[in-house]
C-alpha angles and dihedrals in degrees: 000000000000109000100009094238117102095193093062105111087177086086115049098108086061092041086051093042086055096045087044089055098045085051097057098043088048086053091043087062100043099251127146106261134195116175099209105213144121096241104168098159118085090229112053077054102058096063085056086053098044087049091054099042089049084054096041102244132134122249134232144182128194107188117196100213101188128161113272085241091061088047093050087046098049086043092063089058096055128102098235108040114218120230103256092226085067100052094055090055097058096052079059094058080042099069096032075057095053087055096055120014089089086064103043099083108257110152089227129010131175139182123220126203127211089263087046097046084067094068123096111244138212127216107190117183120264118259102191106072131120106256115268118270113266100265117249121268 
């Protein structure tokens, strides 16, 4: 949405500002909201939380923990085929994730293994939320 090329890493804190930015105005107006990233680092985690605790919502984290050989495999049928090295490195911030992502503060969390990643999931809205704040005039 920004530079048209999906492969420019350059510009991923812009990409993250933007997302950052959708994802507040869809909680300030009360919207069910997934923000659809791989964010394994804690702290690429917190400023999500912090959105949806500002808006009231409650928080969840659905972690795909799949072997580092599916990953390398599924990579391989991409498009855009993602350097090897990287997604090692990745299963590393994965597992440094499953230590620590019960204890981060997300209302709901789960894990998913590779059988359970097949499954279809649902994603229903929240019901309880504090109502949205009255909109400006």
């Amino acid at each position: 949405m920004i530079c048209d090329d999906p492969a420019n890493q350059a510009i991923t804190p812009l990409a993250f500002d933007l997302m950052h930015s959708i994802i507040e105005m869809r909680l300030r107006l009360g919207r069910l909201t997934v923000a659809d990233a791989t964010n394994l680092k804690r702290e690429d985690r917190r400023p999500l939380l912090r959105l949806a605790r500002r808006a009231g919502f409650n928080t969840a984290a659905i972690v795909f923990n799949l072997p580092l050989a599916v990953c390398l495999a599924r990579n391989q049928r991409r498009p855009r085929v993602v350097p090897a090295d990287a997604i090692t490195l990745q299963q590393e911030w994965l597992l440094d994730t499953l230590a620590t992502v019960a204890r981060e503060g997300f209302s709901y969390h789960w894990i998913l293994d590779e059988a359970a990643s097949q499954v279809a999931i649902k994603v229903g809205r929240w019901t309880n939320r504090r109502p949205a704040p009255p909109a400006p005039s």
